[in-house]
C-alpha positions in Angstrom: 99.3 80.8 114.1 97.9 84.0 115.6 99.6 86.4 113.1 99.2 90.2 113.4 98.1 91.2 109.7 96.7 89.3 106.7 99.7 87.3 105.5 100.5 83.5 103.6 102.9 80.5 104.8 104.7 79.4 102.3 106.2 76.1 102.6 109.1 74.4 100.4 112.2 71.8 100.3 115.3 74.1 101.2 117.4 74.6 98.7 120.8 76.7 98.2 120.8 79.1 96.2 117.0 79.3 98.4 114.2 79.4 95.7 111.2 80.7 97.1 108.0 79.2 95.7 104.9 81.3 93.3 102.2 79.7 95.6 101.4 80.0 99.3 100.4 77.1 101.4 98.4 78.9 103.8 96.9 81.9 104.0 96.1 83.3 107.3 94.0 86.2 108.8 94.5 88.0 112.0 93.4 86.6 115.0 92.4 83.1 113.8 94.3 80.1 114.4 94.2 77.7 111.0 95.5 74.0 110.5 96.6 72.7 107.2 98.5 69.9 105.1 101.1 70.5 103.0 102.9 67.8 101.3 106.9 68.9 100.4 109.8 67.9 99.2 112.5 67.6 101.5 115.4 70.0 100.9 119.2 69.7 101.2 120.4 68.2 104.3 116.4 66.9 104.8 115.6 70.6 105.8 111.8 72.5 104.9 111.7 76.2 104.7 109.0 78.2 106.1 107.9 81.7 104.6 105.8 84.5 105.9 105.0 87.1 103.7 103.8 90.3 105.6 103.3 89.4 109.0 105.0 87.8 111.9 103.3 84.7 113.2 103.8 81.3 115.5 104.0 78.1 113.3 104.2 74.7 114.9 105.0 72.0 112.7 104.4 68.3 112.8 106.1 66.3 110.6 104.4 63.0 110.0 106.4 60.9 107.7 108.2 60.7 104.1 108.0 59.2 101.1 111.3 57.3 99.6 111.9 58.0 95.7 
């Protein structure tokens, strides 16, 4: 993740109007790299949305599977 300042991920189904979520998923220090789960919805059109707060940073994402309602 290597992000430049003390920031948060947040992580959350898109939606439109886009609705950005109270919690973070992450939070994130400079110069460490940090792993973390997050289970999410899936938005319209089966697209996430990804949210930095205060700094920029590299994300790689692996998406593992989904749940069916």
């Amino acid at each position: 993740s290597q992000p430049r300042n003390v920031t948060h991920i947040r992580v959350f189904p898109t939606t439109v109007p886009a609705t950005l979520p109270d919690v973070s998923s992450l939070n994130l220090v400079p110069g460490r790299d940090e792993a973390n789960l997050s289970i999410t919805r899936i938005g319209a059109g089966g697209k996430m949305s990804f949210y930095t707060h205060t700094a920029d940073t590299h994300l790689i994402v692996d998406v593992s599977g989904y749940f069916r309602k």
